[in-house]
N, C-alpha and C positions, 0 to 999 in steps of 0.2 A: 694603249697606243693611240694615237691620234689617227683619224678619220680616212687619211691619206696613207697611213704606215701600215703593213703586213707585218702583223703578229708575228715571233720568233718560238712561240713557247713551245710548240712542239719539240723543233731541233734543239733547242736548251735543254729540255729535260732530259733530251738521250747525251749529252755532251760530257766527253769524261772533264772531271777536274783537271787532269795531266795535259788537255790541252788548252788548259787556263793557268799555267804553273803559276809563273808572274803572279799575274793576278792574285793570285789563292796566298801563295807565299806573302805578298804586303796585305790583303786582308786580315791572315793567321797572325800578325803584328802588331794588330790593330792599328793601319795605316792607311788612310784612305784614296782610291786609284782616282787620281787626276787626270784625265787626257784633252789635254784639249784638243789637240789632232790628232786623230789615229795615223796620217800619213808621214807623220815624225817619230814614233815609238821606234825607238835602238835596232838593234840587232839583236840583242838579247829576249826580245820581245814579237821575236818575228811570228810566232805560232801564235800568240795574240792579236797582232793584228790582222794577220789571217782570217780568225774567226771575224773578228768585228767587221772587217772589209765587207765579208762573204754576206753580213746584215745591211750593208752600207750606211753602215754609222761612223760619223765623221768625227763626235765628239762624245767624252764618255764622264762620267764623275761618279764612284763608288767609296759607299760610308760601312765601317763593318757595326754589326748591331750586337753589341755587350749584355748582355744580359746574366746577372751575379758572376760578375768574373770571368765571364765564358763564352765566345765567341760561336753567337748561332746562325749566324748571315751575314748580308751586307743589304744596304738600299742604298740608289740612287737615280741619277736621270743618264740619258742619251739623246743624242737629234740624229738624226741619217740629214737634215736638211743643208746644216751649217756647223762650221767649229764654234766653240766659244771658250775663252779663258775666264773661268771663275774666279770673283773677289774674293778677296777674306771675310769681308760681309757677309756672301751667299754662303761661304764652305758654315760659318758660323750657323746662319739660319738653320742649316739644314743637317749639321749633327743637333741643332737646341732639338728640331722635329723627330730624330731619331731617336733624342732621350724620350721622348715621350712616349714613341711605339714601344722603347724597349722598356718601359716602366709600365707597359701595360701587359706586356707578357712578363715581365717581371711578378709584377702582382696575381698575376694568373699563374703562374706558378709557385707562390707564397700560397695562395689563397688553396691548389691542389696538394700541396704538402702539406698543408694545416689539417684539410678533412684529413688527408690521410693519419696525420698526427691525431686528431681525434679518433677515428674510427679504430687504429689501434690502440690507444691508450683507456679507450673508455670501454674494449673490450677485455684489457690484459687481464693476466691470473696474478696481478700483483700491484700494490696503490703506489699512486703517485700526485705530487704536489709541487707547485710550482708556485713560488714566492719572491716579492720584488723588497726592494729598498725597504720601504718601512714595515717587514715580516708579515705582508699581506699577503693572505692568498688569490692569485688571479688566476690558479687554474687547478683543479683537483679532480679524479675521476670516481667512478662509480665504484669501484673496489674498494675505496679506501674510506668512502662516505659506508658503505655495508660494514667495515672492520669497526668503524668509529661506531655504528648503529644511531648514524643521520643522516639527513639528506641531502644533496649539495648545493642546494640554496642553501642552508645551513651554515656548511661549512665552509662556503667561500663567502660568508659573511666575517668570518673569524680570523683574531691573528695566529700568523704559526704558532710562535709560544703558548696560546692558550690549547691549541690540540693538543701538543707535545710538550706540556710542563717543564719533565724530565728532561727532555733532548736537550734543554738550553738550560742544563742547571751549571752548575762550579765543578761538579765531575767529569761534565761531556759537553764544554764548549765545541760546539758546530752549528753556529747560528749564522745568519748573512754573512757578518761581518767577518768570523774564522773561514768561513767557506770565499771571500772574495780575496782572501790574502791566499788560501792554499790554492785555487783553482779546484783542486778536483779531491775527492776525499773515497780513498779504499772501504770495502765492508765492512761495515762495523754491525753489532748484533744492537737492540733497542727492546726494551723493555718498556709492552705500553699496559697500562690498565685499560680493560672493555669494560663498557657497559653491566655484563652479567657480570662480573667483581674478579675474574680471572685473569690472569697475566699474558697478553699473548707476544712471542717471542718474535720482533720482524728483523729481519736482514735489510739493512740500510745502504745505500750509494746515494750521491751526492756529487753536482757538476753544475758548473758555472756556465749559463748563456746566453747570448746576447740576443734582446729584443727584438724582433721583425718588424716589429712598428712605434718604434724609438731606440735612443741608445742607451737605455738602461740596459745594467745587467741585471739579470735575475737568477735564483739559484733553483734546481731540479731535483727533489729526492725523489726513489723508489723505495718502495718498503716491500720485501715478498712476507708472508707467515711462514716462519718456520717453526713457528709452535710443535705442532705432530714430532721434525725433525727432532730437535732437542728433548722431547720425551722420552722417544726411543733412543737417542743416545745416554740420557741420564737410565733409563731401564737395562739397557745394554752394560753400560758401565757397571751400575748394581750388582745385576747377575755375574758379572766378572767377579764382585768384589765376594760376595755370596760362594762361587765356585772356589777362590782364592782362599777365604776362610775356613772354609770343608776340608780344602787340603790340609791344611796347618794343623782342625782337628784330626784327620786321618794321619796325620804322623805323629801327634800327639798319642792318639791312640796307640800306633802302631810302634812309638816307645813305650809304653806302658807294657804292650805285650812283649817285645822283643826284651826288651832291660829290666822290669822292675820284678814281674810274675817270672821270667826265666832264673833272675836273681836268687829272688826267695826259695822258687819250687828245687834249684838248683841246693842251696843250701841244706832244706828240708830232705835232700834224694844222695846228698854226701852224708849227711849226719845217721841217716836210715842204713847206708852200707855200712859204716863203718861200726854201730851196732850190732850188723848181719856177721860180720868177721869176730868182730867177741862178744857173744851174746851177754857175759857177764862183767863187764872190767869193774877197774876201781870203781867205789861209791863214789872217790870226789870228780873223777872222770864222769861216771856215769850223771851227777847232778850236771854237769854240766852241759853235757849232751839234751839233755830233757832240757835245759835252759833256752839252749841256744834252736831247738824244735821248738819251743810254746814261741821265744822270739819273730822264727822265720813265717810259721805257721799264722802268727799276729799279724807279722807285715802283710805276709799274703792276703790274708782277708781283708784287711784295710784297703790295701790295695785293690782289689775287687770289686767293693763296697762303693772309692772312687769312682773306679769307672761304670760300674752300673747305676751309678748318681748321674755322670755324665751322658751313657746313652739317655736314659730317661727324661735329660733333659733336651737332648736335639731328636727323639722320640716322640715329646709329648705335644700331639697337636690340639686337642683340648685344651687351653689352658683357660680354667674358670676365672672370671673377671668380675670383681664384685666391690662397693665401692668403701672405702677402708680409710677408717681415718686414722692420719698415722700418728698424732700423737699417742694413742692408747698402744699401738705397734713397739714404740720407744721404750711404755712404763712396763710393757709387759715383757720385754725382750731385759730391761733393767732387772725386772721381780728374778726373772729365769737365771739370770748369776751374778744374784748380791752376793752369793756370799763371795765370791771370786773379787769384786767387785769393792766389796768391805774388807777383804782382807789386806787389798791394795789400797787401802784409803783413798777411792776413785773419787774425782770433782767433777758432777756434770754442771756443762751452762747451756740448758736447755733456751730457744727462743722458737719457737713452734708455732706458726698458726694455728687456733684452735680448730678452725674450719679447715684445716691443709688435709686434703683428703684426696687421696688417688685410686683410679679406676685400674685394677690389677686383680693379679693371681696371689690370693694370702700366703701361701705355703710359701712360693717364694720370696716375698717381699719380707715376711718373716724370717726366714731363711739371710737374705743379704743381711739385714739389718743388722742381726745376730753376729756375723762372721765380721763386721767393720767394728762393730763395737769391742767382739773379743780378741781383733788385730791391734785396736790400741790400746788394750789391756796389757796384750802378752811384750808388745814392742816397748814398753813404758822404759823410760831410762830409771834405773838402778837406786840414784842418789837422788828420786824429785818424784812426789805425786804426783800419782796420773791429771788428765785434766780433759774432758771429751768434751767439747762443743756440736752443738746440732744445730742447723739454720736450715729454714724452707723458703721458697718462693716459684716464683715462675718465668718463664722467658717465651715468647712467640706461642706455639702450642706445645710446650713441654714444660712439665713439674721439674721442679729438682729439689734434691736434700743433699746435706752437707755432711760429713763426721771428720770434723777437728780434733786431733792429737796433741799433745805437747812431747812427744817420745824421741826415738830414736832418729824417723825420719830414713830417710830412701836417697842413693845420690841420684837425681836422676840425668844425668850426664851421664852416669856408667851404666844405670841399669835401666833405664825409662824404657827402652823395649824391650826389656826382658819381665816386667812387674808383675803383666797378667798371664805370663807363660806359667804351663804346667812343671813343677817340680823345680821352682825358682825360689830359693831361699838369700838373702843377704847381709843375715845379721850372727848368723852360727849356732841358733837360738834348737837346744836339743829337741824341743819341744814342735818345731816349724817344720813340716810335710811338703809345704810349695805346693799345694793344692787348692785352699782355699779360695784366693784371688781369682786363681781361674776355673774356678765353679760359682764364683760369684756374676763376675764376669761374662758366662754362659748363659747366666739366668738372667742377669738383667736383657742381654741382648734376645734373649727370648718372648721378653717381654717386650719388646721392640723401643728399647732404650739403651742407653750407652752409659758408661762410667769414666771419670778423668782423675789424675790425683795430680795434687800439688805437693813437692815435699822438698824439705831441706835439713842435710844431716845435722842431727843434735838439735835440732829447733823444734820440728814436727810435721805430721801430715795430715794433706785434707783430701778425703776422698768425695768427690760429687756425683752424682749417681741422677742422670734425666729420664723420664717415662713421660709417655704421652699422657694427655691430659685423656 
């Protein structure tokens, strides 16, 4: 105030707004109050000039002050000496003077949203990067320079794409340019290689925005680790599938007991009464009798035999591992039934690495080998030599070997989930038990490999069979 005017600020600071209604209402408008006379203000305005009277201000001029959008005051002048009508000139001057104060509290509030922006982002549990126009980085924090294992002079030395290769390849377009046409981009997962050679799994967002100290736009990813998460969801899942499997053997089992030993023992326990009732009948009755007991008696222990093959195998946690070269595996599983073999006039076309050597359990490996070889012996079509192909190689960290048929063949449209089921036969073959496959089946997966077949009827099949290196 000037030298001659008594200060108002006490009584202003206690003054409700409601008795500045006017007033407040063209401020909240951003319009700014002109008076030149208080002793002409309306009727509508009586509670305002009230107040201004009671200060003996004659003449008034109020600017509202804008700052991002938002209305945080007003400035301007008063005289209690004299009215005065303001130019356009002066109204000019003195909102240009307003933009100034209000770009200084502007900037002071940029400037306390920034640290705050830093001071949260540089401590979050999760990286983030911030990339302009030409996929530079102008801001990155501490998290994400630790994930990368460098430092962030480093990394805001660098362009995006060189961090994140992958993120900008032809499968996961989301670079500036895809991210300024969508605006905004839902979770996605990202796959980054670290430093120690591991893959670690980050959940991705992505958002478009605009500059504070130009009008570039720029784009915002966060990256959380969810590495751990997806671990235990792929271990979780496992054990499901693991649980899943168990059952299938447990009803496997539990036909075996319920149908195949009830079958037999049931037959063997009809044939034994009906003995008991004539201890002497006919010889040709009685040869039969004895036939159809050595029969039941055979299945039975066949039957038996499977399945104590089979516990033995989801049983045996030793399995000795010893490193086996498998062509000699082939010649000697070959030697074990030429004569089978030569009788059928069999064609092998062996192509074997000499070195193709797998770290396993002999018995087994022995075992499969055996039982693929004598599936395309026994399946051979009728009118055409056999013809068995063998081919090795490797994929990622697993071996595999091949056994090629030219036989009967498998539909597998009809049967392809039934192939390695227990007691699944498809060809009417007197000889076939439907057991084989799925004791071979068992043991590879025992070995912690898997088996797949390819087949087509009347043409042939190819069984592959992978184990870890």
């Amino acid at each position: 105030c000037a030298a001659d005017v008594e200060p108002q600020k006490e009584y202003l600071q206690a003054l409700p707004c409601s008795s500045l209604q006017w007033w407040v209402d063209k401020i909240k408008n951003n319009q700014e109050v002109h008076i030149p006379d208080v002793a002409s203000l309306s009727e509508d305005s009586i509670s305002m000039a009230e107040v201004l009277e009671s200060q003996n201000i004659k003449t008034l001029l109020a600017i509202p002050m804008v700052v991002n959008r938002k209305i945080i005051g007003f400035y301007g002048y008063d005289s209690v000496k004299s009215t005065k009508e303001w130019t356009h000139n002066e109204l000019a001057l003195l909102k240009l003077t307003g933009e100034v104060i209000c770009n200084v509290f502007s900037r002071q509030e940029w400037e306390n949203d920034r640290d705050r922006f830093r001071i949260v982002f540089e401590n979050a549990a999760f990286g983030a990067v911030i990339i302009n126009k030409a996929e530079k980085i102008v801001y990155a924090n501490k998290y994400l320079a630790n994930l990368l294992s460098c430092s962030l002079e480093q990394l805001q030395k660098l362009n995006f794409n060189h961090v994140f290769p992958s993120f900008l390849n032809e499968n996961s377009k989301v670079g500036y340019k895809e991210m300024i046409v969508a605006g905004s981009l839902e979770s996605f997962e990202l796959n980054l290689p670290t430093a120690d050679g591991t893959i670690a799994v980050l959940l991705t967002n992505a958002v478009c925005i605009r500059s504070t100290t130009s009008d570039e736009t720029l784009v915002a990813y966060t990256f959380s680790d969810i590495t751990y998460r997806k671990e235990q969801e792929k271990a979780t899942s496992e054990a499901l599938d693991i649980v899943s499997e168990q059952n299938k053997r447990l009803l496997n089992f539990s036909y075996i007991v319920s149908h195949n030993i009830r079958s037999h023992a049931s037959n063997i326990s009809g044939i034994a009464g009906i003995l008991a009732e004539k201890p002497e009948p006919e010889p040709e009755v009685r040869e039969q009798f004895v036939e159809g007991l050595i029969l039941s008696s055979a299945n039975l222990d066949a039957t038996l035999r499977h399945l104590n093959e089979l516990l033995n195998i989801q049983s045996r946690v030793n399995i000795h591992n010893e490193t086996i070269n498998f062509e000699e595996v082939v010649e000697r599983t070959i030697q074990s039934i030429a004569l089978d073999l030569k009788a059928n006039k069999v064609e092998f076309d062996l192509k074997i690495d000499e070195d193709f050597a797998l770290i396993t359990d002999r018995a087994y490996l022995d075992s499969i080998v055996l039982n693929l070889l004598s599936n395309a012996v026994k399946y051979r079509k009728p009118d055409l030599s056999p013809k068995i192909s063998i081919r090795t190689g490797q994929i990622k960290q697993m071996l595999w070997f091949s056994v090629s048929d030219n036989g009967l063949g498998i539909d597998l449209n009809k049967y392809g989930d039934r192939i390695f089921g227990m007691f699944k036969t498809f060809h009417g073959n007197r000889d076939a038990r439907g057991i084989g496959l799925f004791i071979t089946r068992n043991q590879i997966e025992a070995l912690g490999g898997k088996i797949e077949v390819d087949s087509t009827p009347n043409i042939g099949t190819t069984f592959t069979v992978y184990l870890p290196k």
